[in-house]
N, C-alpha and C positions, 0 to 999 in steps of 0.2 A: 504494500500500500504506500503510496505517496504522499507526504504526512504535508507537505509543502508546497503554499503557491507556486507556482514556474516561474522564477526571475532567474535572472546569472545574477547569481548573487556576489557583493565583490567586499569584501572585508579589508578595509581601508588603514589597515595596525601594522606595526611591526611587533606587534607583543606576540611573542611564541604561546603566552597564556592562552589570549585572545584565538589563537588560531588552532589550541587544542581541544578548548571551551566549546567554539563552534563546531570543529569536526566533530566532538561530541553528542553532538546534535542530529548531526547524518546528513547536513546541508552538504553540498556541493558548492566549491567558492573559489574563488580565486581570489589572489591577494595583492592589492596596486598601493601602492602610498605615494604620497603627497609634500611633501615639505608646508609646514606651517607653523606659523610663529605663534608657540603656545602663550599669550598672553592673554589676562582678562583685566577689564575695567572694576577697578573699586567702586566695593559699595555693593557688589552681588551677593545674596546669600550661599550658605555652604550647597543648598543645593542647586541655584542657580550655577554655581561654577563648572562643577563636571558636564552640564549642559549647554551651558557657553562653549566651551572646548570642543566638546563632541559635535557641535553642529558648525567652527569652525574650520573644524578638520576635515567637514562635510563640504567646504566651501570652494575648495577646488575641482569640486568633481560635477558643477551643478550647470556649466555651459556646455559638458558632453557629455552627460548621464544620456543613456539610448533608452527607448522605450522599454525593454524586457530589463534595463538594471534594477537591482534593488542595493546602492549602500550603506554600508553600514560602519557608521564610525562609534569610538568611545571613547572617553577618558574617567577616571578615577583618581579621586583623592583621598586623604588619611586628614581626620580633621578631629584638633584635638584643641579643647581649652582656648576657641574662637580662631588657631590659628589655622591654616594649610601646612601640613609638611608633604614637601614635594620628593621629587626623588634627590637624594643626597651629592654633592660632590664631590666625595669623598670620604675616606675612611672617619676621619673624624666627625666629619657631619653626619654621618650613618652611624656614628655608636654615641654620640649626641641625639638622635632622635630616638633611637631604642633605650638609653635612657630615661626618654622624656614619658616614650611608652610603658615601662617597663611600671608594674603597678597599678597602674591607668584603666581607665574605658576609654575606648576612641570610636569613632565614627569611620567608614569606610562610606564612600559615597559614589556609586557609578552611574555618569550620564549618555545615553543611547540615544542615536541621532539613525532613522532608517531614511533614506533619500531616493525616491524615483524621479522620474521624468516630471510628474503631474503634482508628485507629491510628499510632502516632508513631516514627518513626525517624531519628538523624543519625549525621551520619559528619565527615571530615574532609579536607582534602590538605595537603600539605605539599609545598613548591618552596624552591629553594633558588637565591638570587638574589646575582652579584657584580656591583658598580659598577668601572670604572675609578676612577683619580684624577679628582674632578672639579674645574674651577676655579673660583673665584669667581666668574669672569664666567658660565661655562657654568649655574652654580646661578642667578645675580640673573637670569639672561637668561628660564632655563625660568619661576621665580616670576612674573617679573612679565609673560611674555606667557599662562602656562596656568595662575595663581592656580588650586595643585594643593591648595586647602586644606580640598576633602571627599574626601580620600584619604588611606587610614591610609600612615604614612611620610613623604609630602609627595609621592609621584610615580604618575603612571599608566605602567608598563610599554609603554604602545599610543601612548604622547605621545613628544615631542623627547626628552625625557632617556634615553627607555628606547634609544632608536634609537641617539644618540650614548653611552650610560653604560653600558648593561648587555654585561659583555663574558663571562656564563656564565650559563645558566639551566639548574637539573637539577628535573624534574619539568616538571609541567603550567605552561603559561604563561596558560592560559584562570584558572587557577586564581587565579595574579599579578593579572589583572584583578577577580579578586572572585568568580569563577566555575566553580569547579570540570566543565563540561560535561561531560566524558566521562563522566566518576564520577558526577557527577548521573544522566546519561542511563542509566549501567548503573544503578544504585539505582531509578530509577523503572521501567524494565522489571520489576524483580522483587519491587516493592513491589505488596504483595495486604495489604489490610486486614481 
């Protein structure tokens, strides 16, 4: 049975997450990216953010999107204590933000942007993520064997830290990875453009 509209669907990420989330799925896709200046105007809320992103990433693609495309961009953030922590610079900035985590609840927030020809729609999810105490070893250990440093926060949920660190997750955890699936997969069923 064919569980999905007929689009070429085109998955607009360089996130290996992003493209194991989907195959997951049983979509058939392909995958084009874009260069885009991840920037947003102040003053957005935390969920306004990841949806600003996800539909500017969408914005390259909207003067030659073909009628059968469907794309599909996203972004996520880790939002803790009103701020964004984005993906780190560096070692120190990565075991600075798993510190900051380390204790905490944080928000994980992912914003989905699907884009046709005729027609454009995003959404959002929202997870709610606590760390244990983490120790200094347990932080320099994760850094320097899973260099978590194209991941907003400094961690992949699906890696060592999440395994030993995370001792509560409310919401989607597909989501935690960058990939909202379920929510995806209901929005594309009832996406008609």
């Amino acid at each position: 049975m064919d569980w999905f509209p007929k689009y070429n669907y085109i998955l607009a990420s360089k996130s290996p997450r992003r493209n194991q989330l989907l195959q997951s799925l049983g979509i058939k896709f392909r995958i084009i990216t874009k260069e885009v200046d991840e920037t947003y105007p102040e003053g957005l809320t935390k969920e306004e953010i990841p949806v600003f992103l996800a539909e500017l990433k969408a914005g390259p693609f909207l003067n030659e999107v073909k009628e059968d495309d469907l794309i599909i961009t996203a972004d996520t953030i880790v939002w803790l204590n009103g701020k964004v922590l984005g993906k780190p610079k560096g070692k120190s900035e990565a075991f600075r933000m798993l510190q900051q985590l380390s204790g905490n609840e944080h928000q994980v927030i992912s914003g989905v942007c699907l884009t046709s020809k005729g027609k454009q729609i995003s959404f959002f999810s929202t997870s709610n993520v606590r760390f244990k105490e983490l120790t200094k070893k347990e932080i320099e250990f994760y850094i320097s064997e899973f260099e978590p440093f194209d991941k907003a926060g400094a961690y992949g949920i699906q890696e060592w830290i999440g395994s030993i660190g995370i001792t509560h997750i409310e919401g989607s955890f597909y989501n935690v990875m960058g990939l909202p699936i379920q929510q995806l997969y209901a929005e594309i069923q009832k996406f008609k453009p």
